[in-house]
Backbone as XML, in Angstrom:
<?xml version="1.0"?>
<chain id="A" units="angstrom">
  <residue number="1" name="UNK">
    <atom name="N" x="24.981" y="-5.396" z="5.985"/>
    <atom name="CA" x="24.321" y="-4.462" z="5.096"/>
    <atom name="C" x="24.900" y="-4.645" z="3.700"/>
  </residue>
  <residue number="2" name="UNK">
    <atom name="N" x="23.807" y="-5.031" z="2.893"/>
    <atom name="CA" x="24.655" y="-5.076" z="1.146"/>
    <atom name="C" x="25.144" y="-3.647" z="0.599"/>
  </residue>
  <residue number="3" name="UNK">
    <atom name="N" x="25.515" y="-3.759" z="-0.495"/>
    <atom name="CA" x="26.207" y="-2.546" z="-1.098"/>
    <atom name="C" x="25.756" y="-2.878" z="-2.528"/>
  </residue>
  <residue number="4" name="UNK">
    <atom name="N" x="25.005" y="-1.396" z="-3.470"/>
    <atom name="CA" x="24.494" y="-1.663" z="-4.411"/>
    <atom name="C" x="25.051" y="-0.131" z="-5.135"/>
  </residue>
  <residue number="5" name="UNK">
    <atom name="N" x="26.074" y="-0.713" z="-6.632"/>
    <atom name="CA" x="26.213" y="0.124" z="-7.508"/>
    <atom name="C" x="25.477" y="0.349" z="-8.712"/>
  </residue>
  <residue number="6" name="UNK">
    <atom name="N" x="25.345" y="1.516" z="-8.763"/>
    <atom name="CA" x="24.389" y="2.272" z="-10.131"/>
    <atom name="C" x="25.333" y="2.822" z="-10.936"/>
  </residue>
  <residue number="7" name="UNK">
    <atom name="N" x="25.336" y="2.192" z="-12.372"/>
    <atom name="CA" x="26.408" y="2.111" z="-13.580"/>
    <atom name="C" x="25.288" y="2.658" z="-14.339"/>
  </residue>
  <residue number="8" name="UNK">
    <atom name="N" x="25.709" y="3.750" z="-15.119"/>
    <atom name="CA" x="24.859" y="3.942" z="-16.479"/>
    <atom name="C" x="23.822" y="5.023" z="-16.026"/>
  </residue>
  <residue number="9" name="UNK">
    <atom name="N" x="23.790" y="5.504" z="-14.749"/>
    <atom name="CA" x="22.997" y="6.784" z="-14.534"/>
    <atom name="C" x="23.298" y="8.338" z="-15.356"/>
  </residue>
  <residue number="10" name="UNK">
    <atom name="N" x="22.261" y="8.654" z="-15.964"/>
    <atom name="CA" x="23.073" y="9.570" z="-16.983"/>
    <atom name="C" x="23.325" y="10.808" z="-15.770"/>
  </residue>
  <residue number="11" name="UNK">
    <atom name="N" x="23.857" y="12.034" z="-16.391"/>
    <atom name="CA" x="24.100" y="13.382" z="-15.788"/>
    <atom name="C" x="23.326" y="14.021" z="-15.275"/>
  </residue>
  <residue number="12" name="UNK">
    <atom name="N" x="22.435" y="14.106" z="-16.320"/>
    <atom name="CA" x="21.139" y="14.615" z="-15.634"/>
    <atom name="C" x="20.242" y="14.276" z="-14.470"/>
  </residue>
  <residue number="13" name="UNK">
    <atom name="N" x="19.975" y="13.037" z="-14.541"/>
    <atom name="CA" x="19.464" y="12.001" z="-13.282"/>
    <atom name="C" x="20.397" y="11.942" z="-12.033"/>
  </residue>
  <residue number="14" name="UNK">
    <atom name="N" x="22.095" y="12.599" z="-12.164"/>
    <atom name="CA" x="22.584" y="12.324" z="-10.982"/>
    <atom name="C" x="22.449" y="13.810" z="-10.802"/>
  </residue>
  <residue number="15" name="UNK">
    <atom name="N" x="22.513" y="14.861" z="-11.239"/>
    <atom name="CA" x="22.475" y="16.242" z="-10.717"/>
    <atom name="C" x="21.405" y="16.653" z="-10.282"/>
  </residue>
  <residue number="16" name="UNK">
    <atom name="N" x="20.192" y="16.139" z="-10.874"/>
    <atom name="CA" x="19.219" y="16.465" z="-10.279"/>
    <atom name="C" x="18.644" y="15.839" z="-8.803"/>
  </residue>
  <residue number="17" name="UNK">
    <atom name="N" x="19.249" y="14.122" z="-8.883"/>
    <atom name="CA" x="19.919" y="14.065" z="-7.180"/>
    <atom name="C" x="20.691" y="14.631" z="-6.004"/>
  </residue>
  <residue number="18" name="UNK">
    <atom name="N" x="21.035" y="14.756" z="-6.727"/>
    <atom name="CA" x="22.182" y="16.107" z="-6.482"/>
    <atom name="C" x="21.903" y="17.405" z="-5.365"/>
  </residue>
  <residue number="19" name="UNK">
    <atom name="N" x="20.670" y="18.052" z="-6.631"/>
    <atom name="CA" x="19.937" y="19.206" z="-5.808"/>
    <atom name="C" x="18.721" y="18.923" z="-4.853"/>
  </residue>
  <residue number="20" name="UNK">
    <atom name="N" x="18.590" y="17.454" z="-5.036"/>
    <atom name="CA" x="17.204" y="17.083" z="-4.163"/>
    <atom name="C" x="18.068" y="16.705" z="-2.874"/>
  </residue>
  <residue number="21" name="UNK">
    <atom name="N" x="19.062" y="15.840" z="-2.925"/>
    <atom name="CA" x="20.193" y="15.595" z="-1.925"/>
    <atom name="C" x="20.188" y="16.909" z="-0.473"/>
  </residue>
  <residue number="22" name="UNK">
    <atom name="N" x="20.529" y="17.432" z="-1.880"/>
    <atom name="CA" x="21.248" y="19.035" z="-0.711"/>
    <atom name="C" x="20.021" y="19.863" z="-0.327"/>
  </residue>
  <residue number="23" name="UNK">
    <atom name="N" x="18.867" y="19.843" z="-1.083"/>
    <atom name="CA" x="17.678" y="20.208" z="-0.200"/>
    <atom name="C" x="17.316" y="19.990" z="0.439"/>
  </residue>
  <residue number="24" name="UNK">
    <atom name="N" x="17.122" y="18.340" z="0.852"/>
    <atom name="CA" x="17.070" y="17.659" z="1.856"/>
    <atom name="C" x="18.390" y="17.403" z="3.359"/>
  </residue>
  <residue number="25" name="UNK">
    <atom name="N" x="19.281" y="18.477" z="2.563"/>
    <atom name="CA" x="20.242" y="18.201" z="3.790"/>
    <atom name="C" x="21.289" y="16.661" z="3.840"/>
  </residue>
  <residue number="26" name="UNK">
    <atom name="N" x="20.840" y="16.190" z="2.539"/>
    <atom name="CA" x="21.588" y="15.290" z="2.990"/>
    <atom name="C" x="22.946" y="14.854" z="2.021"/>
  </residue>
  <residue number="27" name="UNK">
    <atom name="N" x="24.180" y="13.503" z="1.956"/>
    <atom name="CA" x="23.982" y="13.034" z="1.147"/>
    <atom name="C" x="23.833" y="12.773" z="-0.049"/>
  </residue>
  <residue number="28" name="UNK">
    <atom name="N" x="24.106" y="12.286" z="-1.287"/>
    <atom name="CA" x="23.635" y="11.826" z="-2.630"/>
    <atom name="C" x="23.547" y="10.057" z="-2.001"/>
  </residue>
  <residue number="29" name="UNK">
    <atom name="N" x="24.588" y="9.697" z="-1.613"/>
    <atom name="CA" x="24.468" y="8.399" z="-0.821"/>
    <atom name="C" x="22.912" y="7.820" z="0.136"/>
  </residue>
  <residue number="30" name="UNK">
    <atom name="N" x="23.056" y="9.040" z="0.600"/>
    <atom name="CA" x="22.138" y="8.795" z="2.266"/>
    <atom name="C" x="20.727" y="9.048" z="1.371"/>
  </residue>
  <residue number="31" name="UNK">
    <atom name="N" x="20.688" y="9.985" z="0.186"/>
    <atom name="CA" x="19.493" y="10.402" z="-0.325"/>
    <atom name="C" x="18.968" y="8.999" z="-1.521"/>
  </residue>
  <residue number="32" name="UNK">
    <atom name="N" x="19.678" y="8.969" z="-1.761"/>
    <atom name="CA" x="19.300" y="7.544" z="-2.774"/>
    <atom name="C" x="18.683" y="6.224" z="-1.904"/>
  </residue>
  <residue number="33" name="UNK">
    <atom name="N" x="19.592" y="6.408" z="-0.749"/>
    <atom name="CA" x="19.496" y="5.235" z="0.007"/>
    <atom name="C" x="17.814" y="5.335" z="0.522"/>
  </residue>
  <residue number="34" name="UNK">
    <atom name="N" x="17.558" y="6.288" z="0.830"/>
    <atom name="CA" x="15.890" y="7.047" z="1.293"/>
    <atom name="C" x="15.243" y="6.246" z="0.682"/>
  </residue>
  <residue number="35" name="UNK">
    <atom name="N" x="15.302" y="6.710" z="-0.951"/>
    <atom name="CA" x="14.242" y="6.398" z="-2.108"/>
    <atom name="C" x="14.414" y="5.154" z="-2.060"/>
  </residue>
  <residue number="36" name="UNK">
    <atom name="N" x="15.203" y="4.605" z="-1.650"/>
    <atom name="CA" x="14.945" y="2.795" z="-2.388"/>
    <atom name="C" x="14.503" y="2.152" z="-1.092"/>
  </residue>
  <residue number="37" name="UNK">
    <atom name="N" x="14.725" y="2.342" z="-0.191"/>
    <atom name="CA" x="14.095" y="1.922" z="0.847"/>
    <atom name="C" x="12.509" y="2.193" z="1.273"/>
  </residue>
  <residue number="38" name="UNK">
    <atom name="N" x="12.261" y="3.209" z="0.849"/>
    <atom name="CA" x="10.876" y="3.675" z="0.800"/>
    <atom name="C" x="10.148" y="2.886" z="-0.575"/>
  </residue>
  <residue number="39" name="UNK">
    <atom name="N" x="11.158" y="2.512" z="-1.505"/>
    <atom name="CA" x="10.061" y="2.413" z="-2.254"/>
    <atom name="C" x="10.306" y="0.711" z="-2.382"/>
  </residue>
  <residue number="40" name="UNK">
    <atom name="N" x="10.982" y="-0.198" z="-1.305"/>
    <atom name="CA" x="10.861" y="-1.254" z="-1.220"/>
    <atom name="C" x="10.367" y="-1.701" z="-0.135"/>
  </residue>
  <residue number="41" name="UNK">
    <atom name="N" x="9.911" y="-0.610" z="0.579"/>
    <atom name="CA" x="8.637" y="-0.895" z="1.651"/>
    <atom name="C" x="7.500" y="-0.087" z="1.056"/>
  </residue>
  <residue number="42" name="UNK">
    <atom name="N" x="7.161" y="-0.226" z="0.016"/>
    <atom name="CA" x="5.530" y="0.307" z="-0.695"/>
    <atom name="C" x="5.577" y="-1.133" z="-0.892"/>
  </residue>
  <residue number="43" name="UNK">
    <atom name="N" x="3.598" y="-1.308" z="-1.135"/>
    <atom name="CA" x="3.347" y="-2.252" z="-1.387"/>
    <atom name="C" x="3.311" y="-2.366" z="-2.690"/>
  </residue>
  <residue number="44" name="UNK">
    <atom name="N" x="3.482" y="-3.681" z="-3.662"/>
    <atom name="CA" x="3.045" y="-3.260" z="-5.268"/>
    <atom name="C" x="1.313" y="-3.250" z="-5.164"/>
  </residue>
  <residue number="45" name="UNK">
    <atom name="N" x="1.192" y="-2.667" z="-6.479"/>
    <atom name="CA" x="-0.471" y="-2.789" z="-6.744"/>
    <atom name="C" x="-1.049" y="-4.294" z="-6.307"/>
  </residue>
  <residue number="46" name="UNK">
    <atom name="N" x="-0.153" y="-5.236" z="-6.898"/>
    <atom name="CA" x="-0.711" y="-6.553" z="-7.141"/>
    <atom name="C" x="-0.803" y="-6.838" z="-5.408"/>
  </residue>
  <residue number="47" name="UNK">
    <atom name="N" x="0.044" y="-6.510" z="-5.063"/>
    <atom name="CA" x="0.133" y="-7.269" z="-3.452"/>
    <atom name="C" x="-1.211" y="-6.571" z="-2.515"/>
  </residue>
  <residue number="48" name="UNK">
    <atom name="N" x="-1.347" y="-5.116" z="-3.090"/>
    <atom name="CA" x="-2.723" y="-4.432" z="-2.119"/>
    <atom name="C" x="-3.943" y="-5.301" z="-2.667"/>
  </residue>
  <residue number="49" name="UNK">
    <atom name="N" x="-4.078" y="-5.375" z="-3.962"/>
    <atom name="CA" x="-5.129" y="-5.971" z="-4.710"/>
    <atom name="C" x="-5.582" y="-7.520" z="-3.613"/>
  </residue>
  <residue number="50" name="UNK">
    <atom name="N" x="-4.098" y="-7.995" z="-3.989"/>
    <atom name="CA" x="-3.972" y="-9.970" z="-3.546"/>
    <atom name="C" x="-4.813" y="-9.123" z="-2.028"/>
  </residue>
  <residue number="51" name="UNK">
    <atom name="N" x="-4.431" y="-8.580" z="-1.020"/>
    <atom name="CA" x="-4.119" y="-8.442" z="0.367"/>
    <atom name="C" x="-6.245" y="-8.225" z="0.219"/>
  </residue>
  <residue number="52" name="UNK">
    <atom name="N" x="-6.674" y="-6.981" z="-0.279"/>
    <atom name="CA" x="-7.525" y="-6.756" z="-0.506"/>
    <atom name="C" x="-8.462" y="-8.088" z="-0.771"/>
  </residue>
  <residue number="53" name="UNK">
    <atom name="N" x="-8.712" y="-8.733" z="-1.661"/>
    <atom name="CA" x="-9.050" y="-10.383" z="-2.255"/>
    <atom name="C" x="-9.235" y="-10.955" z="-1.304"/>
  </residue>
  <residue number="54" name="UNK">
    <atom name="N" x="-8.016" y="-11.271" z="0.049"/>
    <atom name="CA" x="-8.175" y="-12.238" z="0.840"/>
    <atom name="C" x="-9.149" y="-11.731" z="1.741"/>
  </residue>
  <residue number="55" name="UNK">
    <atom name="N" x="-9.586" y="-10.482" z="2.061"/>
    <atom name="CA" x="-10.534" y="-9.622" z="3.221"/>
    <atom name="C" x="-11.825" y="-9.894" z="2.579"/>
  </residue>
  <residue number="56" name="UNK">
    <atom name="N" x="-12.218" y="-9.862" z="1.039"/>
    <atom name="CA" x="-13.110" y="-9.499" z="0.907"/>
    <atom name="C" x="-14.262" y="-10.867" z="1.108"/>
  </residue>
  <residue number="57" name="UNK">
    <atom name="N" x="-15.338" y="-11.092" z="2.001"/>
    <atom name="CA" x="-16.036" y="-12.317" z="2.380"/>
    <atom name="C" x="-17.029" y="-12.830" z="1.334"/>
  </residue>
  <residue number="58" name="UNK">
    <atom name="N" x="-17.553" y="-11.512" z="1.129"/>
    <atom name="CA" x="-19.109" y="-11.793" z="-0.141"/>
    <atom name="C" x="-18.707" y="-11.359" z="-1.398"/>
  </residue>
  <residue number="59" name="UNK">
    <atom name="N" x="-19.307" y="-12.305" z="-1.995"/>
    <atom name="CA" x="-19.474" y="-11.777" z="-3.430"/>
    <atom name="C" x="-20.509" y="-11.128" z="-4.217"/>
  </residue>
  <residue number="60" name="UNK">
    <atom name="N" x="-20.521" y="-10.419" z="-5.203"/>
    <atom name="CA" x="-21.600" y="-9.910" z="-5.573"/>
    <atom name="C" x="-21.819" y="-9.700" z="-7.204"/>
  </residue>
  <residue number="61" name="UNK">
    <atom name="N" x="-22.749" y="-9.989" z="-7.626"/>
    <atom name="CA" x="-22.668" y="-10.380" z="-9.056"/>
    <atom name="C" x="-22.544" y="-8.758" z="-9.742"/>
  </residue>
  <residue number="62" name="UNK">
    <atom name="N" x="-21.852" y="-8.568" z="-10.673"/>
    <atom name="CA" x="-22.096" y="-7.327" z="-11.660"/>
    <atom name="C" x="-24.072" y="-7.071" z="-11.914"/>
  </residue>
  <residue number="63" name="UNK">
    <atom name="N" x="-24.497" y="-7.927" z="-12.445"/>
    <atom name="CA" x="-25.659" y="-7.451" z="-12.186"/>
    <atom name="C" x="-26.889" y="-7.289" z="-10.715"/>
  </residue>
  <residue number="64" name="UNK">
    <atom name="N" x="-26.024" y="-7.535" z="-9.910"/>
    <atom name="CA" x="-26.588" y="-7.642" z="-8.616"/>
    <atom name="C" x="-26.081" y="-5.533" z="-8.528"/>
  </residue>
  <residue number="65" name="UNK">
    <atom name="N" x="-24.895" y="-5.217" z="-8.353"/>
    <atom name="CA" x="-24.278" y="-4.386" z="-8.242"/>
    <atom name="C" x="-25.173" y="-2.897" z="-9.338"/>
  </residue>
  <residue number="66" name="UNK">
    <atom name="N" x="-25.182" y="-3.736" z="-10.338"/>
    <atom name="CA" x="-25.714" y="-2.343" z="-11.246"/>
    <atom name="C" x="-27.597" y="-2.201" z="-10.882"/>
  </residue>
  <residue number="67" name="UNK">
    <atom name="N" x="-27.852" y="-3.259" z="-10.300"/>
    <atom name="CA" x="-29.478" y="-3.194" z="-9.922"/>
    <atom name="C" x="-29.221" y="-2.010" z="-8.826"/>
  </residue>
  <residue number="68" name="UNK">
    <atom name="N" x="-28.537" y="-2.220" z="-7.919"/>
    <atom name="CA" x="-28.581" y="-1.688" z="-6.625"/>
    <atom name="C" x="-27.872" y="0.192" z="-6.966"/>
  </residue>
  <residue number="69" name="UNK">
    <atom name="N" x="-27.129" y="0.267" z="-7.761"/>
    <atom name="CA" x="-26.906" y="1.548" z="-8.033"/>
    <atom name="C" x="-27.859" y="2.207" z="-8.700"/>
  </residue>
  <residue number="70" name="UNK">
    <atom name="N" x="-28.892" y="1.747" z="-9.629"/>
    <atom name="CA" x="-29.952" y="2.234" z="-9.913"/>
    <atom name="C" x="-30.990" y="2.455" z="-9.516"/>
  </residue>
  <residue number="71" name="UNK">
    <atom name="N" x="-31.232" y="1.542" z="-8.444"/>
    <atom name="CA" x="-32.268" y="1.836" z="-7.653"/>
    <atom name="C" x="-31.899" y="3.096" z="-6.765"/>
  </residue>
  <residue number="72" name="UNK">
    <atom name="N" x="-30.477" y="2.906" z="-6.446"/>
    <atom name="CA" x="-30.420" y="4.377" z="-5.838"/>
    <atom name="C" x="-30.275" y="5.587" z="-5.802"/>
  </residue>
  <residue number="73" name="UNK">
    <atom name="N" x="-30.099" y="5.491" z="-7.440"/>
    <atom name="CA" x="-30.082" y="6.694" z="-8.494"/>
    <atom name="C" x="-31.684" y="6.977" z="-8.470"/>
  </residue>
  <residue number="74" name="UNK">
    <atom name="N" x="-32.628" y="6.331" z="-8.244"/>
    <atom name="CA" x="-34.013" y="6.371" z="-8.538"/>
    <atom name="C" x="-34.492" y="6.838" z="-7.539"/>
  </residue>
  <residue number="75" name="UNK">
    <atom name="N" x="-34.451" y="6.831" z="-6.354"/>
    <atom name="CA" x="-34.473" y="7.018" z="-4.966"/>
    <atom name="C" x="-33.982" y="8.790" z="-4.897"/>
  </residue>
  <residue number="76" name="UNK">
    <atom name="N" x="-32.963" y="8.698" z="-5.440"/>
    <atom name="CA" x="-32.225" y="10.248" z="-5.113"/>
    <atom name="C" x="-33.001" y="11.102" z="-6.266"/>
  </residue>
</chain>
């Protein structure tokens, strides 16, 4: 397991860990450790986008797209 220090966190940013820590019951350690793990298992935008891209089969032209919303604006 690595070990990662945070230099330069001001006062404010650690106290207010602090009280989220102890709300949660836990930790300032165990609570930090949460957030970065959670937020290095989110996907980035780019990666849902890429992931999204590879699923998508058909293409469809912008003006193919704005025909078909109008017609169904016309319809309704």
């Amino acid at each position: 397991m690595a070990t990662l220090h945070v230099h330069d966190l001001s006062d404010g940013a650690l106290a207010e860990l602090t009280v989220r820590a102890a709300r949660s019951r836990q930790s300032v350690q165990a609570y930090a450790r949460t957030l970065l793990e959670q937020e290095a298992a989110t996907p980035t935008t780019e990666n849902v986008i890429a992931r999204i891209r590879e699923r998508v089969t058909a293409r469809l032209s912008a003006s193919v797209a704005i025909a078909d919303v109008q017609s169904g604006r016309e319809r309704a």
